[in-house]
NUROVEX-28484 format. One line per field, with one value per residue (C-alpha): residue number from 1; residue in one letter; chain; x, y, z. Coordinates in nm, 3 decimals, m for minus. Each point is the difference from the previous one (the first is absolute). Last residue first. Layout:
num NUM	...
residuo A	...
cadena A	...
px X	...
py Y	...
pz Z	...
# end
This chain:
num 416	415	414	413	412	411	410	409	408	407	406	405	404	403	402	401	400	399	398	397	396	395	394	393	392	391	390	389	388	387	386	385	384	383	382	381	380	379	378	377	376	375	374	373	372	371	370	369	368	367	366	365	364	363	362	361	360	359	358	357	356	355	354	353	352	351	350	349	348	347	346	345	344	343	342	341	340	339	338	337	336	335	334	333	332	331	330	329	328	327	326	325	324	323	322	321	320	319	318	317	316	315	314	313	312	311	310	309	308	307	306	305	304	303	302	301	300	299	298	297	296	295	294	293	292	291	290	289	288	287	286	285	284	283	282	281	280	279	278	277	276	275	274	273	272	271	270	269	268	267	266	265	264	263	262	261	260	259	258	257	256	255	254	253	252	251	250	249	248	247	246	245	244	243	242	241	240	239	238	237	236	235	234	233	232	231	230	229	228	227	226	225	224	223	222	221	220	219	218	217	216	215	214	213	212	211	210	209	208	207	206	205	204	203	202	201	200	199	198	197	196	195	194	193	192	191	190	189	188	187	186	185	184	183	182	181	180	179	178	177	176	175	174	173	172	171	170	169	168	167	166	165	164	163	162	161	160	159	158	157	156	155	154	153	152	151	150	149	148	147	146	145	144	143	142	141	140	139	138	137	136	135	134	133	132	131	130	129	128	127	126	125	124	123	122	121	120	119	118	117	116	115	114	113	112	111	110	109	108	107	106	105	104	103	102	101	100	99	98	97	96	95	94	93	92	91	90	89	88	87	86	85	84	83	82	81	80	79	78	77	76	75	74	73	72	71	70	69	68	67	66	65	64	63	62	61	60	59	58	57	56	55	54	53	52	51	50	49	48	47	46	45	44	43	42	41	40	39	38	37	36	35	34	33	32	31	30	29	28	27	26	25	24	23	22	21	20	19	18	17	16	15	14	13	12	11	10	9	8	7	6	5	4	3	2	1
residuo X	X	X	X	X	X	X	X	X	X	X	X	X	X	X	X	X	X	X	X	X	X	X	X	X	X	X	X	X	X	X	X	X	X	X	X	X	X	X	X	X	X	X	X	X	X	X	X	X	X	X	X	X	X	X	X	X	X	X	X	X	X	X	X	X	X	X	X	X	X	X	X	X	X	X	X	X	X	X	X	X	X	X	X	X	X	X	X	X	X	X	X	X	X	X	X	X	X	X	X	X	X	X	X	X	X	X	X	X	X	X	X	X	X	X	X	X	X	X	X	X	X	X	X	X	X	X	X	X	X	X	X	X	X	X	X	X	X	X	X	X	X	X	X	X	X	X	X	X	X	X	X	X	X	X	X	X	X	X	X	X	X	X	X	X	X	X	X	X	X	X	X	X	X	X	X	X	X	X	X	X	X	X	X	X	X	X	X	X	X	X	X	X	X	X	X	X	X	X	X	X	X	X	X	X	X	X	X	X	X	X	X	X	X	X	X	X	X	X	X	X	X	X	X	X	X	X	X	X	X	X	X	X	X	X	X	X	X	X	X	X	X	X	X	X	X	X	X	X	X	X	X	X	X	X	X	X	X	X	X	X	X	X	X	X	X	X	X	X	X	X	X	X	X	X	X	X	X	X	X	X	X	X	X	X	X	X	X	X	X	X	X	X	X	X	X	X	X	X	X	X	X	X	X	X	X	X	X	X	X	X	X	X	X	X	X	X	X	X	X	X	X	X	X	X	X	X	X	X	X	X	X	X	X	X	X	X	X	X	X	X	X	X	X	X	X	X	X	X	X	X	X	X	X	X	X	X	X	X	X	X	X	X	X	X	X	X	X	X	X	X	X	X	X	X	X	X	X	X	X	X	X	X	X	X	X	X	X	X	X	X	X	X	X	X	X	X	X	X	X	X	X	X	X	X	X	X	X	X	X	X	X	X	X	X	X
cadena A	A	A	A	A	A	A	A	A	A	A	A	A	A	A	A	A	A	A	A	A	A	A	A	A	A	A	A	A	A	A	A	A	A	A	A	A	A	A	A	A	A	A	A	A	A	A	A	A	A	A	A	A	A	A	A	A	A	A	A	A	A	A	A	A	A	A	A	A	A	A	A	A	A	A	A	A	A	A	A	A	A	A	A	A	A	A	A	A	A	A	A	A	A	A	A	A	A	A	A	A	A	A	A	A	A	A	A	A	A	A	A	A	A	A	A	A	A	A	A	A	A	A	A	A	A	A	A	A	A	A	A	A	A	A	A	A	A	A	A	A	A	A	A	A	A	A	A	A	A	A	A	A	A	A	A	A	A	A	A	A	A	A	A	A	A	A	A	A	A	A	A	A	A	A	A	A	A	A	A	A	A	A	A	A	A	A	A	A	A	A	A	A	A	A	A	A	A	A	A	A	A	A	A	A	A	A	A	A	A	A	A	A	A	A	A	A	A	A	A	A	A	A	A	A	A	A	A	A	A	A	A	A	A	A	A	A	A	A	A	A	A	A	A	A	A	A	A	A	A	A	A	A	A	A	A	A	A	A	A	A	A	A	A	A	A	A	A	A	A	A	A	A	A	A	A	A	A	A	A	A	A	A	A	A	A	A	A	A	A	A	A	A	A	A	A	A	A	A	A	A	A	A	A	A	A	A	A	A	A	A	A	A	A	A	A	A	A	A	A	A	A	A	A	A	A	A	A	A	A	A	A	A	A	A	A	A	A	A	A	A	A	A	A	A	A	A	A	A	A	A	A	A	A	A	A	A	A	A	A	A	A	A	A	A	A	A	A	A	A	A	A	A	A	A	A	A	A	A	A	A	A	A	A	A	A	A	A	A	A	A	A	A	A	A	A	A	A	A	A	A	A	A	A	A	A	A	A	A	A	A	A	A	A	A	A
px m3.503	0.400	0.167	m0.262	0.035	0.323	0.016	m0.307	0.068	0.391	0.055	m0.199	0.177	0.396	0.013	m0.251	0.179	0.342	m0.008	m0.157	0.293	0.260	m0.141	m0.036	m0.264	0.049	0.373	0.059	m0.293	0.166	0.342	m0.177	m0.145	0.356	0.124	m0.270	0.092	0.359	0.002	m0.269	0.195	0.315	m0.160	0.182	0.110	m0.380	m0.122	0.233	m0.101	m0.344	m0.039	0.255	m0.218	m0.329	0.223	0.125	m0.369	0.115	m0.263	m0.146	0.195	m0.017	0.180	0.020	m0.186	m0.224	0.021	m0.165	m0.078	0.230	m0.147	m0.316	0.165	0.260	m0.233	m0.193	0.281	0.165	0.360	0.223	0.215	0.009	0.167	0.273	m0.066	0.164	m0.373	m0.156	0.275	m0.015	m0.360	0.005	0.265	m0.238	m0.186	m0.397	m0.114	m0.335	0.077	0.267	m0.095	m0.251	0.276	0.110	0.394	0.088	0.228	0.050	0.269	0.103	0.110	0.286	0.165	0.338	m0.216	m0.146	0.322	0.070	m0.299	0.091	0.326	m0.173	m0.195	0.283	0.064	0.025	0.100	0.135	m0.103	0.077	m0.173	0.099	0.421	m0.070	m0.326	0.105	m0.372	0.178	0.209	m0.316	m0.212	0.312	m0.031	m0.399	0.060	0.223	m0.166	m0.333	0.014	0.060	0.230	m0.090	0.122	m0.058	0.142	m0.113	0.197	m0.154	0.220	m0.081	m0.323	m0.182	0.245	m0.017	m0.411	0.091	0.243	m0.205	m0.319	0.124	0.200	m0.329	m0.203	0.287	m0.114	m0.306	m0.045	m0.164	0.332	0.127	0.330	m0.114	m0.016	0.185	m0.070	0.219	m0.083	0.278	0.044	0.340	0.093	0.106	0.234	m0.050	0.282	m0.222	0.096	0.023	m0.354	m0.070	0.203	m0.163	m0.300	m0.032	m0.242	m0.399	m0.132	0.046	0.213	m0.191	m0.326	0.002	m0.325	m0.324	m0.114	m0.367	m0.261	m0.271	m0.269	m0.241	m0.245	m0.223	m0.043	m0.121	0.228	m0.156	0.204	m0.135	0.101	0.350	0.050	m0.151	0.201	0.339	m0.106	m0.017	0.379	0.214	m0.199	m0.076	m0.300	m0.231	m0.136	0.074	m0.233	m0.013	0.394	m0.022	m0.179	0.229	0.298	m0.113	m0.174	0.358	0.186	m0.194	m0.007	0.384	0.063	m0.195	0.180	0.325	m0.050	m0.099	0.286	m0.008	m0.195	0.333	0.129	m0.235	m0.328	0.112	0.124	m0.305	0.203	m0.210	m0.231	0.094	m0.062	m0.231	m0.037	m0.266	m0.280	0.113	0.346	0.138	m0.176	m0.006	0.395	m0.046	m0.215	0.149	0.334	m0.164	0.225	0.198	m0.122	0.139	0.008	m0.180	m0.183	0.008	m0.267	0.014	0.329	0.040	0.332	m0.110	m0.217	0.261	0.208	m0.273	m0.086	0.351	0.053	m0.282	0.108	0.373	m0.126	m0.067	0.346	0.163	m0.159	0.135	0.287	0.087	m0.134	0.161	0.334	m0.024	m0.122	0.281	m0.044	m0.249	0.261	m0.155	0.221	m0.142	0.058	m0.422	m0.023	m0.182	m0.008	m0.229	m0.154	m0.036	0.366	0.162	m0.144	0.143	0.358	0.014	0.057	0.311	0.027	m0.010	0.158	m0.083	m0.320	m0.107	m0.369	m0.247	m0.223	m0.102	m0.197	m0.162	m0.207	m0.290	m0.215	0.295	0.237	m0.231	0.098	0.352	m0.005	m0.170	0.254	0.276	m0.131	m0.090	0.337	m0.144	0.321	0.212	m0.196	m0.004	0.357	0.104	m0.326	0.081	m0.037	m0.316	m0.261	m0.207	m0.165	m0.114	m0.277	m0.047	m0.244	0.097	0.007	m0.241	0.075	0.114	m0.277	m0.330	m0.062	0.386	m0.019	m0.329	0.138	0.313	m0.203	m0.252	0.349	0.116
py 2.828	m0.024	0.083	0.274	0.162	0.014	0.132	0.340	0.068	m0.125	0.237	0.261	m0.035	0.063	0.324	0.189	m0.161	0.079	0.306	0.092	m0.186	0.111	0.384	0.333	0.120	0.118	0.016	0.120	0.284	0.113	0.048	0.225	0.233	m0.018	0.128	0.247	0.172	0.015	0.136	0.249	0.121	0.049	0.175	0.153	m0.290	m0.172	0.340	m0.011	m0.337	0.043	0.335	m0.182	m0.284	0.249	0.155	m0.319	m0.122	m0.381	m0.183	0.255	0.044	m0.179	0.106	m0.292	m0.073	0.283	0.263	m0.238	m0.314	m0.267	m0.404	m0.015	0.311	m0.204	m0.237	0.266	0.180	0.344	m0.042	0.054	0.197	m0.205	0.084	m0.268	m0.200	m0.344	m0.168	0.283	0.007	m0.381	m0.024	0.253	m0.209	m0.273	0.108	0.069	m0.111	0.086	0.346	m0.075	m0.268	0.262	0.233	0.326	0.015	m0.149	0.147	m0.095	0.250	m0.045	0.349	0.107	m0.296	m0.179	m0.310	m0.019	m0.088	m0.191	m0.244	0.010	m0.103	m0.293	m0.080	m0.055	0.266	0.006	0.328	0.265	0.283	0.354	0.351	0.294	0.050	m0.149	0.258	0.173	m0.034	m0.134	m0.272	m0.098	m0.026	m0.206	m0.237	m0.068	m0.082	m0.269	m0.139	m0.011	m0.404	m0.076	0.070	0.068	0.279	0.348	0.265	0.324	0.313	0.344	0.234	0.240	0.053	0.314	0.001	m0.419	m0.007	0.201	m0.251	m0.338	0.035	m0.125	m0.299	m0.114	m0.008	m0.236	m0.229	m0.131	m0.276	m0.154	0.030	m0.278	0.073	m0.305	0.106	0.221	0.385	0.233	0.351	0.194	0.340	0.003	0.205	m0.333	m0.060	m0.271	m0.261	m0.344	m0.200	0.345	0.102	m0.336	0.025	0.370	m0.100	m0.318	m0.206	m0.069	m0.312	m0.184	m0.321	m0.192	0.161	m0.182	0.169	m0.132	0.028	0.090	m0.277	0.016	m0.296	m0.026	m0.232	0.136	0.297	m0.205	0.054	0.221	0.248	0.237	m0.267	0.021	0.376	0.028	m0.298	0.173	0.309	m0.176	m0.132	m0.265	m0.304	m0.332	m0.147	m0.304	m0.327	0.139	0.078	0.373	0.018	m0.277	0.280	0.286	m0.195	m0.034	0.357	0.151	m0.202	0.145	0.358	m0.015	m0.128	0.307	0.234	m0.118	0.031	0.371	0.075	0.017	m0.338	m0.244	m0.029	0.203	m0.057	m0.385	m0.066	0.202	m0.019	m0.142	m0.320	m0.333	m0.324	m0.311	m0.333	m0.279	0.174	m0.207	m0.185	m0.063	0.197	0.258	0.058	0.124	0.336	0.026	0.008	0.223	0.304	m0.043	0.191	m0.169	m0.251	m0.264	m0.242	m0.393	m0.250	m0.371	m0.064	m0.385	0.001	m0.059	0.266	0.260	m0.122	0.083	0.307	0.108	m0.122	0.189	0.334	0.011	0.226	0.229	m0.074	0.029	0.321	0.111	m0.091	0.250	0.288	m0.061	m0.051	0.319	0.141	m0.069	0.064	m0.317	m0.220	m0.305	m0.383	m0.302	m0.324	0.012	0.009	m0.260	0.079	m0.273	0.210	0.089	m0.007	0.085	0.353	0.067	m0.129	0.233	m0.164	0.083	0.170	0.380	0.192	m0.190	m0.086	m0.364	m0.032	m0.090	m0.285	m0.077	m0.293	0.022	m0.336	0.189	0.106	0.049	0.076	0.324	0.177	m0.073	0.103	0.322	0.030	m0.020	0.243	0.295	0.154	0.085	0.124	m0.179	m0.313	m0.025	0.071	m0.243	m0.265	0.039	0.327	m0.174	m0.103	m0.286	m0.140	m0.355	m0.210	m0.381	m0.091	m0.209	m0.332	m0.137	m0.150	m0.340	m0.244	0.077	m0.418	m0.005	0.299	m0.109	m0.306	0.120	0.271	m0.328	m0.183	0.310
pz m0.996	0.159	m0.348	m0.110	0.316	0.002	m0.391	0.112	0.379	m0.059	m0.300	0.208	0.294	m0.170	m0.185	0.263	0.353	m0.127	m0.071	0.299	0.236	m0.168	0.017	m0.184	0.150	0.363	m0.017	m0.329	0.097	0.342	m0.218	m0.232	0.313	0.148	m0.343	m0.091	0.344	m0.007	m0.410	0.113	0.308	m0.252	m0.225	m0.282	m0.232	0.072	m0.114	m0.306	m0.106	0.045	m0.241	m0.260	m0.013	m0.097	m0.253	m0.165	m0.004	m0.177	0.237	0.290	0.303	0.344	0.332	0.248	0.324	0.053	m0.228	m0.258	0.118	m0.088	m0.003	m0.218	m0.156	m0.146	m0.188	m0.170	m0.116	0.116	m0.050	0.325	0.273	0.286	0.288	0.109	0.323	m0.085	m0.064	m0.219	m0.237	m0.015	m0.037	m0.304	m0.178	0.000	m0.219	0.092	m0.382	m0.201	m0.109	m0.127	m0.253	m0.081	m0.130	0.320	m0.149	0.374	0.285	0.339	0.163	0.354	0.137	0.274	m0.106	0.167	0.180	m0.341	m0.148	0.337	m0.167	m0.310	0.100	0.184	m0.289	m0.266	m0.182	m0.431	m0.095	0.203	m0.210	0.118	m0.082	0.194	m0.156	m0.308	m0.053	m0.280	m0.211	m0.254	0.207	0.225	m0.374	m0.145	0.351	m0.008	m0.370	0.060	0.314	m0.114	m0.128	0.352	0.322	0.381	0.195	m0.059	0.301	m0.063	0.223	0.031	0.154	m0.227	0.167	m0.166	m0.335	0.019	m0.015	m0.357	m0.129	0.164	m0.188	m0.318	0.165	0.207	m0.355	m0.152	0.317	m0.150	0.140	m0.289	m0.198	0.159	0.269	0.245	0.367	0.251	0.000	0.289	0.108	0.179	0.141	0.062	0.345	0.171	m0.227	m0.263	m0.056	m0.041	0.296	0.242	m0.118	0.136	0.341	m0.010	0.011	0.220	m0.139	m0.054	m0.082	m0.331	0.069	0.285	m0.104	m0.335	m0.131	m0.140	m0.339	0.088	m0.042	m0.269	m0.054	m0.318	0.004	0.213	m0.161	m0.312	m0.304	m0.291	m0.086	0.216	0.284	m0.132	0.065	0.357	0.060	m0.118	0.140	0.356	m0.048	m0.043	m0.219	m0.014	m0.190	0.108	m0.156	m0.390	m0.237	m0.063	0.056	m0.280	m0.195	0.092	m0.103	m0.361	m0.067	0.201	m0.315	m0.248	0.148	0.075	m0.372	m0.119	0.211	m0.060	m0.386	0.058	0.240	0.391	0.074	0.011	0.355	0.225	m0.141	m0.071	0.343	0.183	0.349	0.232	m0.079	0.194	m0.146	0.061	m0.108	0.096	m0.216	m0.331	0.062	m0.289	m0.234	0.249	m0.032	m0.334	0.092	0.353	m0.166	m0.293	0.137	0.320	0.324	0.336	0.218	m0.242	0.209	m0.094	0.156	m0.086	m0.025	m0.047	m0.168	m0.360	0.060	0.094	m0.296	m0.197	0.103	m0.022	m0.348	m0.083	0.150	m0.161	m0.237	0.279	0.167	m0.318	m0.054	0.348	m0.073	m0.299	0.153	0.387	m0.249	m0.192	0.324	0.226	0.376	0.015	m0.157	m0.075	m0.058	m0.136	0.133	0.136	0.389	0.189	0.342	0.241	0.284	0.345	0.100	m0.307	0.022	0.344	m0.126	m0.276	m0.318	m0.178	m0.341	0.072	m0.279	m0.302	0.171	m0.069	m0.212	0.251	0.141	0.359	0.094	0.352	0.155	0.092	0.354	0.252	m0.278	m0.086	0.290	m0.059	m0.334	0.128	0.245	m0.279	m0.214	0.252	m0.156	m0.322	m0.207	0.233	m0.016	m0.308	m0.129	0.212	m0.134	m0.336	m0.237	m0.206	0.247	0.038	0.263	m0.001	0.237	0.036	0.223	0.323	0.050	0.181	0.388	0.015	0.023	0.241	0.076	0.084	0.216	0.152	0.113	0.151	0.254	0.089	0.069	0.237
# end
């Protein structure tokens, strides 16, 4: 027992550990709900880092959940962001960019040696880096600029400037998160090393999507059992291109006019989505439920006949397996989607989903109505679909390829 003492006060307290900060806009809430393998990847990367956390505060979801709290140290900004209004979204998230070297600083000040970026912000890799060099990392998804500001002339230009800054630091940095293949395929050609670049599917909340009672849910939202439903659930941008759905719905509706379209979600669409639903005359087949929280979604889906994942086909697209897909998959609803390069990793055509070409209203209209007519198809695709969120759209996966390369590449860097 004394020769035990002796080397414990020869060896010292054991070091401290590293410093490491994520940063995300929405706060932690809206966080981990939008990537619900958050809060075992923080806890994960506790074991290895002492966690800093640093966000603007939602508007709509303020406190901290408790899971988060436990593995790291919140700081969020006194300044509110409303992720379901995108005046506000707009506004903050310029702040937040501007806001970038004040961050970095701060983080410095504090020790933080390490700071990764949860998600894709334009030029905060770019200015970030000064501060930290290689030791900072972000993830690329969602093309920000591309889908934001790159539909106009000016936009364009300003996207290509701003993509020529973020691309470089991309270039430079340690390692490069992403969430799909595509996405990878895609960076690499732009110069980042293969194995650099690391892509884990967004995975799915299991204890909320899974599949339901049907008629309890069709019950919930007042559909008979006759309806023919398809339901949407994500942000209303123009890149989903739901206008194209409304088109094709009048002629589907005089082969199955008891077609039924449930939209929920809100966004800068939401006007115009509503005056072409009121031109077209489809008040009585079109409804829009607005925001939802996840559970609703989730009976939402428990009520569909057909899941519909739609995108307008742009590269930023291309790139991204949304989560929306996962959760149709995961509460047994078939799939009736866009075909992008990032879906397809995960629906097979015919097999596990129904996938139509990018803003081809006849070739939708074709897989809509044979998903209306075909019950054994619908049944089929549906247990196929639920297979795949089970096999690939883990916790456990996601976890493992966000979290052991930062401690392969930082830990090691700490402990060498």
């Amino acid at each position: 027992m004394k020769r035990d003492e002796d080397r414990r006060e020869t060896e010292g307290p054991p070091p401290a550990k590293p410093r490491l900060a994520i940063w995300f806009r929405y706060g932690a809430a809206e966080h981990a709900e939008l990537f619900h393998a958050l809060p075992d990847i923080l806890a994960e990367l506790a074991r290895h880092f002492d966690l800093f956390y640093i966000s603007l505060t939602s508007r709509e979801k303020p406190d901290v959940p408790e899971n988060v709290l436990r593995h790291a140290r919140v700081r969020q900004l006194p300044i509110t962001i409303s992720r379901h209004c995108h005046r506000d979204k707009k506004i903050k998230t310029l702040l937040w960019i501007a806001l970038t070297p004040v961050l970095s600083a701060w983080c410095r000040m504090q020790g933080i040696r390490y700071v990764y970026v949860e998600e894709t912000m334009p030029l905060v890799l770019p200015i970030g880096r000064l501060f930290f060099g290689s030791r900072m990392t972000i993830t690329v998804a969602d093309l920000f600029v591309d889908q934001y500001i790159g539909r106009h002339r000016l936009g364009r230009y300003m996207s290509a400037l701003l993509f020529k800054f973020d691309c470089r630091a991309w270039r430079k940095a340690a390692m490069i998160f992403t969430r799909s293949a595509s996405a990878r395929t895609y960076l690499n050609a732009l110069g980042i090393p293969k194995e650099r670049i690391h892509y884990a599917y967004d995975a799915v909340d299991h204890t909320v999507y899974h599949p339901r009672n049907r008629s309890e849910c069709r019950r919930i939202w007042h559909y008979a059992d006759e309806d023919r439903v398809m339901v949407y659930h994500g942000v209303l941008h123009p890149n989903k291109a739901l206008d194209l759905v409304l088109r094709a719905l009048p002629p589907v509706l005089q082969d199955i006019p008891q077609l039924r379209f449930l939209i929920i979600g809100n966004g800068p669409e939401e006007a115009r989505l509503k005056k072409i639903t009121e031109r077209a005359g489809l008040g009585e087949v079109v409804r829009f439920a607005g925001f939802v929280p996840p559970d609703g979604v989730a009976t939402a889906l428990g009520a569909a006949d057909i899941g519909l994942v739609t995108r307008r086909g742009d590269l930023g697209d291309q790139l991204v397996v949304t989560s929306v897909l996962g959760h149709c998959l995961a509460c047994g609803t078939a799939v009736l989607a866009t075909r992008t390069s990032g879906i397809a990793e995960l629906i097979k055509d015919g097999e596990n989903g129904l996938l139509f070409e990018a803003q081809n209203e006849q070739d939708f209209t074709r897989k809509l109505l044979r998903l209306c007519r075909d019950e054994d198809v619908r049944k089929r695709l549906a247990e196929h679909g639920l297979q795949t969120a089970g096999e690939r759209l883990s916790t456990e996966e996601t976890v493992k390829n966000n979290t052991r390369p930062i401690i392969e590449t930082w830990g090691r860097t700490e402990t060498a």
